[in-house]
N, C-alpha and C positions, 0 to 999 in steps of 0.2 A: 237299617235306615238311621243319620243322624239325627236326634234329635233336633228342632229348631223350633220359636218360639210360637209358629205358624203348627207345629203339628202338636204343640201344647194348647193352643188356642182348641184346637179341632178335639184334643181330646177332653176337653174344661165344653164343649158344643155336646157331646157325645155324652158325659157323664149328664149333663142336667138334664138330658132329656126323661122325662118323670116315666115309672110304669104303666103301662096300660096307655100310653103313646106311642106316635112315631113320625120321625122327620124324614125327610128326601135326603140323599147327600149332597143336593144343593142350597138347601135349608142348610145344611149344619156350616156347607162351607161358608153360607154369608154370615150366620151367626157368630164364625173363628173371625170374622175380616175379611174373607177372601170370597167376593162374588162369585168369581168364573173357578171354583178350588173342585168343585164336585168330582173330578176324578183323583183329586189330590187324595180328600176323602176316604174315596176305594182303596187306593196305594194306600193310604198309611193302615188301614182295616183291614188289609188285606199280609202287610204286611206285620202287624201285630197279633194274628190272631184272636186269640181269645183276650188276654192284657190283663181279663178284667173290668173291660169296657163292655156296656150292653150293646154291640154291635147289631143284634140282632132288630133294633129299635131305629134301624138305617135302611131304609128300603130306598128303589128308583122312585122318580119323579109321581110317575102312575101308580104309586101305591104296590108294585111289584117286586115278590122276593127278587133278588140277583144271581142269587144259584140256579142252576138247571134245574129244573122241575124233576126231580127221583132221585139227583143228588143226596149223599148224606147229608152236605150244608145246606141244603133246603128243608130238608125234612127238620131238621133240628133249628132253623129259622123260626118253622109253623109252631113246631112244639112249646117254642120260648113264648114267641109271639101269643097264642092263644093260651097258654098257661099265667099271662099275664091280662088274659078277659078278651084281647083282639080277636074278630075274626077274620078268617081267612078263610077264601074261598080262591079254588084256581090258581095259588099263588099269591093272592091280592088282597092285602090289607083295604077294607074300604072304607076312606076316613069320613067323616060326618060334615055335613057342610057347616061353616063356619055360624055361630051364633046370631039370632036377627039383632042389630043393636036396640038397645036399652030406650027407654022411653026420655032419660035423660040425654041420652046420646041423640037421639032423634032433635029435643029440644033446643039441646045447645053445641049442635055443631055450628060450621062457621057458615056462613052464605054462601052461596057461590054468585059470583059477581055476572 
């Protein structure tokens, strides 16, 4: 696959993602620039395999590994995933609901008109 500036985006998306997280590959793609990229995503991860990148920190939308469930690349998904604190259950990372906002943030949001 040639390099180009969109699958360096994607993989500067992929590297910052912290341990003990994880993004959709539709997160990563918006985060390269590219909204509608989330298969692009897969091809380039797919086509890089390991690189070096924590690939394994890239699940679907639903919180689900992409490998077949018995697969080797599943199994070695869960092992990443979980040896990094996630759990998994069923395939499924299950991520936490987002944070209630702050007492400031309550305060001084804007009005809705």
């Amino acid at each position: 696959m040639a390099k180009s500036g969109h699958d360096e985006a994607i993989r500067a998306a992929i590297l910052a993602i912290p341990p003990g997280e994880v993004r959709s590959y539709g997160e990563v793609a918006r985060r390269a620039g590219l909204p509608r990229g989330a298969r692009r995503v897969a091809r380039l991860l797919a086509a890089e395999g390991d690189a070096g990148l924590p690939w394994h920190r890239v699940l679907r939308a639903d919180g689900r590994i992409a490998f077949p469930a018995g697969s080797p690349g599943h199994a070695e998904q869960v092992a990443r995933l979980r040896a990094e604190g996630l759990r998994v259950e069923d395939g499924r990372v299950r991520r936490p609901p987002p944070p209630e906002p702050g007492l400031d943030a309550l305060l001084w949001a804007p009005r809705e008109a």
